[in-house]
GUMAR-488817 format. One record per residue (C-alpha): residue in three letters; residue number from 1; z, y, x; chain. Coordinates in nm, 4 decimals, padded with zeros to 6 digits. Layout:
BEGIN
     r     k         up      north       east   c
   ALA   NUM          Z          Y          X   A
...
This chain:
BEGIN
     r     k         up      north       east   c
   UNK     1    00.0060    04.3139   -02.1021   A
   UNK     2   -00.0537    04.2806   -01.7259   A
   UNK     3    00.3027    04.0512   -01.6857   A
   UNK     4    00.1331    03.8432   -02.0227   A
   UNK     5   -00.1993    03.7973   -01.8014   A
   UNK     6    00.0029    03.6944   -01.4527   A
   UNK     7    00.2180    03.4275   -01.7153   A
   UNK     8   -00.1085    03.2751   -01.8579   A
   UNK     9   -00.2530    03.2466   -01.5051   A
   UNK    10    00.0688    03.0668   -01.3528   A
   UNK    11    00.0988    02.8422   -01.6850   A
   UNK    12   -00.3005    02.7330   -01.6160   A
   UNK    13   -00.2888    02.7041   -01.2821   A
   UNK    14    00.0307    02.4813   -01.3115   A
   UNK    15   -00.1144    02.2892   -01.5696   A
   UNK    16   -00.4181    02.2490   -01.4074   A
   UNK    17   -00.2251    02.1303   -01.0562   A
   UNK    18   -00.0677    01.8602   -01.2561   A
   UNK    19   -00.3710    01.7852   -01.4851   A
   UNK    20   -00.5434    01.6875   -01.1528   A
   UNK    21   -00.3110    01.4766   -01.0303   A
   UNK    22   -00.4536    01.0997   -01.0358   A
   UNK    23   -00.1641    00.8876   -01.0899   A
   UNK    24   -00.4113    00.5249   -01.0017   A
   UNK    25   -00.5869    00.7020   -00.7349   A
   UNK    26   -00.6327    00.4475   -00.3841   A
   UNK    27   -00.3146    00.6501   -00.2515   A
   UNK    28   -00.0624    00.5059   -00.5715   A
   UNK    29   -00.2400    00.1389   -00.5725   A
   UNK    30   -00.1903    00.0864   -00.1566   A
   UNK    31    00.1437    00.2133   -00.2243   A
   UNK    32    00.2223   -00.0191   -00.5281   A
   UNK    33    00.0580   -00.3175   -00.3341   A
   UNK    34    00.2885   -00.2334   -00.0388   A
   UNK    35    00.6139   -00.1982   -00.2303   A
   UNK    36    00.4869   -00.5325   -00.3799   A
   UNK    37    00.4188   -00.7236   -00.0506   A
   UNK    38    00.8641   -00.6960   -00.0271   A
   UNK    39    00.9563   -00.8363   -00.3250   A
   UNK    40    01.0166   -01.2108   -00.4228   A
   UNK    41    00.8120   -01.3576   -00.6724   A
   UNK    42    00.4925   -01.2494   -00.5746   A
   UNK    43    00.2011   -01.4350   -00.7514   A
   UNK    44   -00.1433   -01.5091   -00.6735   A
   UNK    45   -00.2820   -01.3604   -01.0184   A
   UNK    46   -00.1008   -01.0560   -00.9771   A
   UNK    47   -00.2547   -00.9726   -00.6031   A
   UNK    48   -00.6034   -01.1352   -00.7327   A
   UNK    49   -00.5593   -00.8144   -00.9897   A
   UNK    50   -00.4896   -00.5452   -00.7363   A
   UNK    51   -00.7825   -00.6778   -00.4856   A
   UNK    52   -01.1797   -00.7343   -00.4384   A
   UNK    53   -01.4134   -00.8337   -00.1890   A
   UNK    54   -01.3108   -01.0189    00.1224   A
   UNK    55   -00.9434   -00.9660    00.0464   A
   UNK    56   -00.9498   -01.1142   -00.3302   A
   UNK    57   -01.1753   -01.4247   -00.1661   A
   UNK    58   -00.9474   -01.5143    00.1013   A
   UNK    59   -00.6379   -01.4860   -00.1536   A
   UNK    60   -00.8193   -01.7319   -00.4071   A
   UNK    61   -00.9237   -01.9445   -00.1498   A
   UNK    62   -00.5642   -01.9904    00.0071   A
   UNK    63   -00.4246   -02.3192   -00.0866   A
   UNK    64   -00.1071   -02.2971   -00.2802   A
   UNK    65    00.0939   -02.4017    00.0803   A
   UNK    66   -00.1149   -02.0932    00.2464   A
   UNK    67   -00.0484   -01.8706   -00.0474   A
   UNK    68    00.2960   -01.9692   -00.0307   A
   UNK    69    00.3693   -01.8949    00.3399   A
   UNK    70    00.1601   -01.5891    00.2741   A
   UNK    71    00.3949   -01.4429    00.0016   A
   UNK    72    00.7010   -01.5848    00.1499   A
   UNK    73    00.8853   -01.1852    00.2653   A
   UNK    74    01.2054   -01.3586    00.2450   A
   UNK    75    01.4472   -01.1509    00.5450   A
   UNK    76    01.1853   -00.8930    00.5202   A
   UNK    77    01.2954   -00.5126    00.4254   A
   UNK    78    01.0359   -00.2187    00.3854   A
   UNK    79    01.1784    00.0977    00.5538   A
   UNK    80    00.9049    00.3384    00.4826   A
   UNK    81    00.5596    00.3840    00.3997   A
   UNK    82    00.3311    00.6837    00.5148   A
   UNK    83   -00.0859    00.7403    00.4480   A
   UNK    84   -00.1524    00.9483    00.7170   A
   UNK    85   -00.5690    01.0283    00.7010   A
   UNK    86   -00.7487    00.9501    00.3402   A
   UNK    87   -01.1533    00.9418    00.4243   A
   UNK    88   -01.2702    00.8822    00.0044   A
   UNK    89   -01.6247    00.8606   -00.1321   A
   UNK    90   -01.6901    00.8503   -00.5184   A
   UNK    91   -01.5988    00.4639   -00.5015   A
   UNK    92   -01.5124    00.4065   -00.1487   A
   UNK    93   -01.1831    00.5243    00.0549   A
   UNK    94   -01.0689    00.4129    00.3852   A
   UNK    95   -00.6830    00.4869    00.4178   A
   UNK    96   -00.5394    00.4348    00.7538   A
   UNK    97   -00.1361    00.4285    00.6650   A
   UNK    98    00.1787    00.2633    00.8345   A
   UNK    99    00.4051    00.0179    00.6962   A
   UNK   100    00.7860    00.0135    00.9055   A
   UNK   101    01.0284   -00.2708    00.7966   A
   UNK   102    01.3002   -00.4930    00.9424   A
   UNK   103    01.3143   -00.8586    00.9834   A
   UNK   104    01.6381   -01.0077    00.9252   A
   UNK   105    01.7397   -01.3511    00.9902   A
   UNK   106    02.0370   -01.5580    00.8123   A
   UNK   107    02.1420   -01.1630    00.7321   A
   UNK   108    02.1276   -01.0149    01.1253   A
   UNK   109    01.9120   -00.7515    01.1712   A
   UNK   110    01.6310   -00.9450    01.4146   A
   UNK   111    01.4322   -00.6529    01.4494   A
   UNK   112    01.2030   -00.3765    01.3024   A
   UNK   113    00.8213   -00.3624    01.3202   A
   UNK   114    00.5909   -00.0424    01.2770   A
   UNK   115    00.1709   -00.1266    01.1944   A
   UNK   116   -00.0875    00.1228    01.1246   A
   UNK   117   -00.3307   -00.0374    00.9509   A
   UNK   118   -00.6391    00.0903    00.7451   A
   UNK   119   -00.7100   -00.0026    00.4353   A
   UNK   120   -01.0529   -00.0289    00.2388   A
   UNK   121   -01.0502    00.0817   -00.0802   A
   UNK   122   -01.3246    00.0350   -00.3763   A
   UNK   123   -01.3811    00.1517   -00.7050   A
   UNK   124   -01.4171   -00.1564   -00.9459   A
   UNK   125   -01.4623   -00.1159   -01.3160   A
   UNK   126   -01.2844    00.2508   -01.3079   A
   UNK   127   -00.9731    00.1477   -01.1169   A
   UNK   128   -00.9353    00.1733   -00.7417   A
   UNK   129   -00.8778   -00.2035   -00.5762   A
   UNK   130   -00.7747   -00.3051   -00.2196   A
   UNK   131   -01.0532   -00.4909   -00.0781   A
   UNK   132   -01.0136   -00.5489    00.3026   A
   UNK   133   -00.6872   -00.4236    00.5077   A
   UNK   134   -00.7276   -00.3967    00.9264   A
   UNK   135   -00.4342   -00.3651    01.1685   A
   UNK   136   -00.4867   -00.0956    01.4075   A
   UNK   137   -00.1429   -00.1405    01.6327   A
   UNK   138    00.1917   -00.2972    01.6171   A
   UNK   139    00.4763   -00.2199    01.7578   A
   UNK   140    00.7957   -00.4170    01.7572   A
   UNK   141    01.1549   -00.3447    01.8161   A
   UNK   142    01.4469   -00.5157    01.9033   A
   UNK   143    01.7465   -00.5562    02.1037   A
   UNK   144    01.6902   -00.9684    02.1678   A
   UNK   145    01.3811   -01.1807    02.2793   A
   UNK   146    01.1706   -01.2233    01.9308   A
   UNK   147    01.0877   -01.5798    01.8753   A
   UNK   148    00.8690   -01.6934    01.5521   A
């Protein structure tokens, strides 16, 4: 009976673990805005969707030329992604994360750039959006002068 008891109590706890787990909590939408930032294609719709506040008005304001060189991540290659401190309120969270990619040029390796940034996140309509992001530092890397 007792091994019965200790089965049902790992089965519920397990369950209840997973049950927990938000899968569109502000940690999975930064991340999925992130991964999207590196790939080509990007449209304005589909970062008006994942934003709000200050962000979402300076995207819709952009003119399509902005919005273009805004997008463009051509040469650009995310190496890793980290949250490192989550500060959440019912419908506010501040995540201060850091983004490391490489910058290549006409396919040479031009160098690699690490930025903590935070990002403000808000509950809107019962799904968490992006609506400000700050850098904190940057830090660049490379083996050659970096010229823009």
């Amino acid at each position: 009976m007792t091994k019965l008891i200790k089965c049902l109590f790992i089965v519920c706890a397990l369950l209840s673990l997973y049950s927990c787990e938000d899968k569109r909590g502000p940690e999975s939408v930064l991340k999925r805005f992130v991964d999207y930032r590196f790939v080509p294609g990007q449209t304005r719709d589909d970062m008006l969707s994942m934003t709000t506040g200050v962000l979402n008005i300076n995207i819709a304001e952009m003119t399509d030329e902005e919005f273009k060189n805004f997008s463009n991540m051509e040469g650009y290659k995310l190496i890793s992604f980290n949250i490192n401190i989550k500060k959440c309120e019912v419908d506010q969270c501040y995540l201060t994360y850091i983004v490391k990619y490489s910058i290549s040029k006409s396919n040479e390796l031009s160098f690699n750039a690490e930025i903590k940034k935070i990002a403000d996140m808000r509950m809107e309509s019962g799904s968490w959006k992006i609506a400000d992001i700050s850098n904190i530092k940057t830090f660049y890397d490379s083996k050659k002068p970096i010229f823009p």
